[in-house]
C-alpha positions in Angstrom: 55.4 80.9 114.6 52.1 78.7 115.2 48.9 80.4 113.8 47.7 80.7 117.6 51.0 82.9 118.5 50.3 85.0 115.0 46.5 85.4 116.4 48.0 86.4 119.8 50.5 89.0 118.5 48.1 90.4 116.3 45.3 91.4 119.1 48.3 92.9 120.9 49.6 95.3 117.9 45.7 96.0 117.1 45.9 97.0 120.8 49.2 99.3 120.5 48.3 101.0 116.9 44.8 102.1 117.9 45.8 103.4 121.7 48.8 105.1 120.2 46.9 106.5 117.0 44.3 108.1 119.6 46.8 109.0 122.3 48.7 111.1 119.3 45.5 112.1 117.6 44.2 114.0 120.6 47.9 115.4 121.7 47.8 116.6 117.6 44.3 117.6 118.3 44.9 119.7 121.3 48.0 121.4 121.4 48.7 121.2 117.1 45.6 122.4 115.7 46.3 119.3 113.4 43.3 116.6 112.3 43.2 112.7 113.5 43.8 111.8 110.2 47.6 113.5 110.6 48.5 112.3 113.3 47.7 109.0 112.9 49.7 109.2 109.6 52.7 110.2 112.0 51.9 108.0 114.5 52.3 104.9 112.1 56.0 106.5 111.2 56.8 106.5 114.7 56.2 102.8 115.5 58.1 101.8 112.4 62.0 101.6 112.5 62.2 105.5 112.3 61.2 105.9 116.1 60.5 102.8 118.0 63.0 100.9 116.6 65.8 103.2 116.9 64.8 103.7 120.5 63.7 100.3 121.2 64.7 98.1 118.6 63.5 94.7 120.4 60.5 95.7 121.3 59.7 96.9 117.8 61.2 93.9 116.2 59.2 91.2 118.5 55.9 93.9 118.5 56.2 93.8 114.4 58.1 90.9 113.4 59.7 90.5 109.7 61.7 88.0 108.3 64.3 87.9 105.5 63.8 86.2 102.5 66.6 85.4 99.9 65.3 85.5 96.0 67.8 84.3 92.9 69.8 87.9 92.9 70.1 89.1 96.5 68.8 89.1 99.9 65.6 91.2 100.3 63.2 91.7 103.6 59.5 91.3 103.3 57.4 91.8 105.9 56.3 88.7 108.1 52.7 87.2 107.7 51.3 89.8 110.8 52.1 92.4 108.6 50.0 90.8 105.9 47.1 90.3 108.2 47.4 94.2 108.9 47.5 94.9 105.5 44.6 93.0 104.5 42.8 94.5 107.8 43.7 97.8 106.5 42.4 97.3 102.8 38.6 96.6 104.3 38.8 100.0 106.5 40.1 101.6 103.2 37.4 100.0 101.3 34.8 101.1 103.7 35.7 104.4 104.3 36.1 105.8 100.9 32.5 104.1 100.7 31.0 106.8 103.2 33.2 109.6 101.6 30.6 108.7 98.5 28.0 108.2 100.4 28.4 111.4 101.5 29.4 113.0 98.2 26.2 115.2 96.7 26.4 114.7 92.9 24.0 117.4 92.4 26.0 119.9 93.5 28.2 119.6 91.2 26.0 121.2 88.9 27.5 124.5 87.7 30.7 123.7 88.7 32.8 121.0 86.7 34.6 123.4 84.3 36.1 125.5 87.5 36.8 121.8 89.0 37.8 120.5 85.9 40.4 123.6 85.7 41.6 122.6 89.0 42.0 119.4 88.7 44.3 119.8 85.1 46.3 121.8 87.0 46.9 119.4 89.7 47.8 116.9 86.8 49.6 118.8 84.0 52.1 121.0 86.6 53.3 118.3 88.7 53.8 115.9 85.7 56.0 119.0 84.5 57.7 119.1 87.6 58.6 115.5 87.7 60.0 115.9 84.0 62.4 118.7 85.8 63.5 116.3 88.8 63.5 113.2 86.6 67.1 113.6 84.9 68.9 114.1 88.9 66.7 111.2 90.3 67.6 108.4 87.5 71.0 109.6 87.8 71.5 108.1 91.6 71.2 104.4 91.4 69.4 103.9 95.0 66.0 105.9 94.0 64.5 103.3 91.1 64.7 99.8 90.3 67.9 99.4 87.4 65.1 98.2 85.3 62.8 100.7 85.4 62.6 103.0 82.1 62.6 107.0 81.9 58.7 106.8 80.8 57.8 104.9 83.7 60.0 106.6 86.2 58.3 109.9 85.2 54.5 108.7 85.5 55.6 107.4 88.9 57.1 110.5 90.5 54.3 112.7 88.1 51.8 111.0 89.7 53.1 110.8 92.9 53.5 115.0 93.0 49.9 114.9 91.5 47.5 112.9 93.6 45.3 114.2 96.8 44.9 113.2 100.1 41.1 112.9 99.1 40.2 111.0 102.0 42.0 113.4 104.4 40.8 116.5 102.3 37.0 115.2 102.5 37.2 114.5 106.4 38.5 118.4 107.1 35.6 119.3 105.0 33.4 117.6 107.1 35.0 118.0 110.3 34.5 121.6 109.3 31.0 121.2 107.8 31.7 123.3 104.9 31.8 119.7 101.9 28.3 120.9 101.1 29.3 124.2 100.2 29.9 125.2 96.6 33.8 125.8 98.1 33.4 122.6 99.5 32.0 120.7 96.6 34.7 122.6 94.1 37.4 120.9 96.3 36.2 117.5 96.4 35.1 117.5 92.8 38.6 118.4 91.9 40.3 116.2 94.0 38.1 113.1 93.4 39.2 113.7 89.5 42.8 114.5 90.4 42.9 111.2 92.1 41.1 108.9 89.4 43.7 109.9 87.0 46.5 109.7 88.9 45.3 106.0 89.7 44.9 105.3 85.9 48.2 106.7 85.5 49.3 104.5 88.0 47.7 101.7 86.4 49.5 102.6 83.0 53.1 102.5 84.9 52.7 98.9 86.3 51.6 97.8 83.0 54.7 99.6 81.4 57.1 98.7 83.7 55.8 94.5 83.4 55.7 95.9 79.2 52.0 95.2 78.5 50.4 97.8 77.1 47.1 95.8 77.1 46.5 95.5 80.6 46.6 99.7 80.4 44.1 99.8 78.1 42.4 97.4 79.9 42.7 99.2 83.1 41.9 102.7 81.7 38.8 101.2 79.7 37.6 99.2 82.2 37.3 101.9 84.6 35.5 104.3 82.4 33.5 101.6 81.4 32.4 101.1 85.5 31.7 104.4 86.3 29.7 104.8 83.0 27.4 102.1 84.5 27.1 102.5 87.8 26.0 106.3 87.5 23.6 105.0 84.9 22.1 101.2 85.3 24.0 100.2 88.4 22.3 103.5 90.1 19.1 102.4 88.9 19.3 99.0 90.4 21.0 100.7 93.6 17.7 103.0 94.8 16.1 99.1 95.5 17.6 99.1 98.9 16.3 102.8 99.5 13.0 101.2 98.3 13.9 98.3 100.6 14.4 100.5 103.6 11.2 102.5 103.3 8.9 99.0 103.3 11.1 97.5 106.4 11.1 101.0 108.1 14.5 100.1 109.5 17.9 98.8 108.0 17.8 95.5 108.7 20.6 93.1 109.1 19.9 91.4 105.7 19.4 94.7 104.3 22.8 95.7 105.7 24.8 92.5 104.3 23.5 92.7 101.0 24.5 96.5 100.6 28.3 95.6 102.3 28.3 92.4 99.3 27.8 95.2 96.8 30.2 97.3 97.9 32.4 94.4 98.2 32.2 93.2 94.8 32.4 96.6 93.1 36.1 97.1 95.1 36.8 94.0 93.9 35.7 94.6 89.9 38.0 98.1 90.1 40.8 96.0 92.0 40.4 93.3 89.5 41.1 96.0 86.5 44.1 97.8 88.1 42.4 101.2 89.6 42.6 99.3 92.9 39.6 98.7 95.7 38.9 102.0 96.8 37.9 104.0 93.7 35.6 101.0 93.2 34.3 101.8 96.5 33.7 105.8 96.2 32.3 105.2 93.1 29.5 102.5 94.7 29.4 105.0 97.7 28.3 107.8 95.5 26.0 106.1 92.8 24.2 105.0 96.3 20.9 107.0 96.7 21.2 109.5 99.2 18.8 110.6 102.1 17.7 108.2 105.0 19.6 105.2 103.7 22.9 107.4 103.2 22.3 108.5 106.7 22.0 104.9 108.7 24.9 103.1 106.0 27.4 106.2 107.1 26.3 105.7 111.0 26.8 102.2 111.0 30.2 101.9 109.5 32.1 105.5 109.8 33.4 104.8 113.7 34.3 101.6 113.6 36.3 102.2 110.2 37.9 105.6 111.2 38.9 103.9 114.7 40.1 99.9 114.3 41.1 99.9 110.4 43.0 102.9 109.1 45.0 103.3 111.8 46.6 99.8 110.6 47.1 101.0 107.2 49.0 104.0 108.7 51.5 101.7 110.8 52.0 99.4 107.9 53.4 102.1 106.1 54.9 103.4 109.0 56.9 99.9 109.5 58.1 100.2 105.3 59.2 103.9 106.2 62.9 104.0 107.5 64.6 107.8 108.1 68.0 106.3 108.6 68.0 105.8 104.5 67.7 109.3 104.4 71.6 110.0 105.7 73.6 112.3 104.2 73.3 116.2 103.3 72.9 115.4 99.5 70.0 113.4 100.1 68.6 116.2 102.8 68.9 118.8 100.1 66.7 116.4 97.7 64.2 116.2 100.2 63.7 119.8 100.8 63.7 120.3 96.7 61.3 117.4 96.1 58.9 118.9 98.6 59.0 121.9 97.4 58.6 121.5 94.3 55.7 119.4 95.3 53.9 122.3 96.7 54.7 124.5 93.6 53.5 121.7 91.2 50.6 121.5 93.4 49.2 123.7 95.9 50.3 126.5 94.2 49.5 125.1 90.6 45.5 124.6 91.7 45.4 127.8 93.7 45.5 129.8 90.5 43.4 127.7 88.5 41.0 128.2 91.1 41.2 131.9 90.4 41.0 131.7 87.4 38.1 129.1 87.8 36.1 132.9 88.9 36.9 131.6 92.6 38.3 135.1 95.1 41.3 134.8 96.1 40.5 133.9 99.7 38.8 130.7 98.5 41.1 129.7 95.7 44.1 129.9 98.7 42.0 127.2 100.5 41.3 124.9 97.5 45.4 125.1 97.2 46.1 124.4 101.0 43.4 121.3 100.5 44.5 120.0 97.1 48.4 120.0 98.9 47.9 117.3 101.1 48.6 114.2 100.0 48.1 111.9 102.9 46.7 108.6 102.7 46.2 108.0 98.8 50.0 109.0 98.6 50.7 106.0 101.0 49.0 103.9 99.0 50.8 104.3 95.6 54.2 104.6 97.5 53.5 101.4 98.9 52.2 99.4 95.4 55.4 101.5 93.6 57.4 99.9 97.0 55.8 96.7 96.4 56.2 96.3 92.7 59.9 97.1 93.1 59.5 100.4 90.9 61.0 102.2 93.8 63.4 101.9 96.6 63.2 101.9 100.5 65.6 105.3 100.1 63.1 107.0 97.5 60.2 105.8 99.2 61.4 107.2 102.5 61.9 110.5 100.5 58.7 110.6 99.1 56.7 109.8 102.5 58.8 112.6 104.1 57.3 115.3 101.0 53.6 113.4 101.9 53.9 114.0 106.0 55.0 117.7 105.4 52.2 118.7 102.5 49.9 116.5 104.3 51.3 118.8 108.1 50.3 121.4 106.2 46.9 121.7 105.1 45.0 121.5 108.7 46.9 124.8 110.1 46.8 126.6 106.7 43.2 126.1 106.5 42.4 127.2 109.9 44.3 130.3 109.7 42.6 130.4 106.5 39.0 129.9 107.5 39.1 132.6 110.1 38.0 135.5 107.3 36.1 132.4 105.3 32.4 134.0 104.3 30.4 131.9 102.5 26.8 132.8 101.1 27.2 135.9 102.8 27.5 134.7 106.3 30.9 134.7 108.3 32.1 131.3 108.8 33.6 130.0 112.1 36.1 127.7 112.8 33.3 124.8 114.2 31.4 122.7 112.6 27.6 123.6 114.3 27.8 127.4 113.7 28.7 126.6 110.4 26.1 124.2 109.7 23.8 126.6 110.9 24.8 129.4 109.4 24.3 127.7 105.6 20.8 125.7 107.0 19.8 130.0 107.6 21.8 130.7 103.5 19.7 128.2 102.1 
């Protein structure tokens, strides 16, 4: 295929992924209580082989094209160079969205509240890695879960970590679709999450270095990344307030003023990529050491829409296309992946609910920092697909596994709604919409 007929194709899938994600999103939306973010998560498993191509298989093989290619052992498919297009596509949005999740993240409120978040978040860490040890002897028993080189230390981090990490993107946009991330619930959740996350990525880092046996890039990865957060909350914010100093002389943000924050961003996603944590935490991390206010405002206006509605949709789909059901067939392997979800919800959801009470948190609240910490979402997607990648896992497991992240992920939306109905923060009732809300803790304050 000439580059022309890629370029062609491609305009055409950008066209069927975003009309499909929104068509879905407002059907989930409407009738499902569910958020966007869901249902474009399910809508990238239904254009994949799961749905469109067992109901339409040519359309779905000429729409998203792969091609096999034979290595020295055995004949393995990877996907054609569209997908790789979409997957690059999908790394900016990723990239720039986890940006405005920092930029919208309020250190300061964290003030007064790490230990109850830190309590959280070891309990979204310790538990699940406890209930991978429990699943780990069944799951490298069956030879179609892990790769027949991959050790019992590294097979455990994987699924630990897998069971572990939080849909943090997901979890921050209900929090501000519901205007409650600036809360002290709010802040709690996201606090714990974002630290949930950053170790499970570190842990992720240390089973790609175990599983290519080099224990140096671990250490490399792990110090490196403490070493770039150390100084981008410290010199690199420093340097940072410039532009808001830049923006207050110009009075406007300027196109240069723009470009050179998006070549900052760029190059922080690509020091943390460069270490092993991977682009995005480099990109929350440059989001949040940003100074807030005016400039947080315009940088978040100018690149939230486009990002929530051309680029992570693709990411959705690409996973989606790696996502087949029809490896899931047999009772046996049902049964696994009703026991794998929930124990995920035990190891998790349930896990960080009672830390959160016994962070001082009511019961009422510390049921909603369990729904939120539950879902797994995106950032699930994206270790499934680098374990997928890096031949740590299987198509079968990995089918498994995005089958435990669409039902925890399912879950969090209604839960929290149903939840929310008695929430009362600061005194004030809270309703289900985000201007009485806002209004309400604009009065508390």
């Amino acid at each position: 295929m000439s580059n022309s007929e890629i370029g062609i194709r491609l305009f055409l899938q950008l066209a069927v992924i975003i009309a499909t994600c929104r068509a879905i999103g407002w059907l989930g939306r409407r009738f499902l209580g569910q958020t966007q973010v869901f249902m474009e998560m399910l809508a990238g498993v239904l254009l994949g082989p799961s749905l469109l191509g067992l109901v339409w298989p040519e359309a779905q093989a000429w729409l998203f094209p792969q091609q096999l290619l034979v290595d020295s052992d055995a004949e393995i498919a990877i996907a054609h160079p569209n997908m790789t297009i979409l997957y690059a596509l999908a790394q900016v949005g990723l990239v720039l969205y986890m940006f405005v999740i920092g930029l919208e993240f309020d250190l300061r409120l964290l003030r007064g509240r790490a230990r109850s978040a830190g309590l959280v978040s070891a309990a979204g860490i310790i538990v699940p890695f406890a209930a991978g040890a429990v699943l780990l002897p069944y799951l490298l028993g069956r030879p179609d879960f892990f790769a027949g080189d991959v050790r019992p230390s590294v097979a455990w981090l994987f699924v630990g970590s897998s069971i572990s990490i939080t849909a943090f993107p997901m979890l921050a946009r209900i929090l501000y679709e519901r205007g409650i991330a600036s809360t002290p619930l709010g802040t709690l959740t996201l606090a714990a999450g974002s630290i949930d996350d950053a170790i499970a990525w570190c842990l992720l880092a240390l089973v790609l270095a175990l599983f290519q046996r080099s224990p140096e890039i671990a250490m490399l990865t792990v110090g490196g990344g403490l070493a770039y957060g150390i100084a981008m909350f410290t010199v690199g914010r420093t340097l940072l307030r410039g532009f808001a100093r830049a923006l207050e002389h110009r009075g406007e943000l300027s196109m240069d003023l723009f470009t050179s924050v998006v070549v900052v961003l760029l190059t922080c996603a690509w020091i943390t990529d460069a270490i092993g944590i991977y682009a995005v935490f480099g990109a929350f991390i440059c989001g949040a050491a940003m100074p807030k206010g005016e400039l947080g405002e315009l940088l978040t206006h100018r690149i939230e829409q486009l990002t929530t509605s051309l680029f992570l949709p693709m990411f959705f789909v690409y996973s989606g296309l790696n996502t087949r059901i029809e490896l899931v067939n047999s009772l046996e392997l049902w049964l696994v992946t009703a026991v794998v979800v929930s124990i995920s919800i035990l190891g998790k959801g349930i896990a960080c609910m009672l830390a959160a009470r016994l962070a001082g948190e009511t019961w009422h609240h510390s049921a909603i920092v369990g729904t939120l910490m539950n879902a797994r979402g995106l950032m699930e997607l994206i270790l499934l697909n680098i374990g997928l990648e890096r031949g740590v896992i299987t198509p079968t497991f990995f089918t498994i596994m995005v089958l435990m992240a669409v039902v925890t992920t399912g879950m969090a939306s209604p839960l929290y709604h149903l939840l929310s109905r008695g929430l009362v923060l600061d005194g004030a009732r809270v309703p289900g919409t985000r201007k009485p809300l806002m209004t309400s803790l604009k009065r508390a304050s």
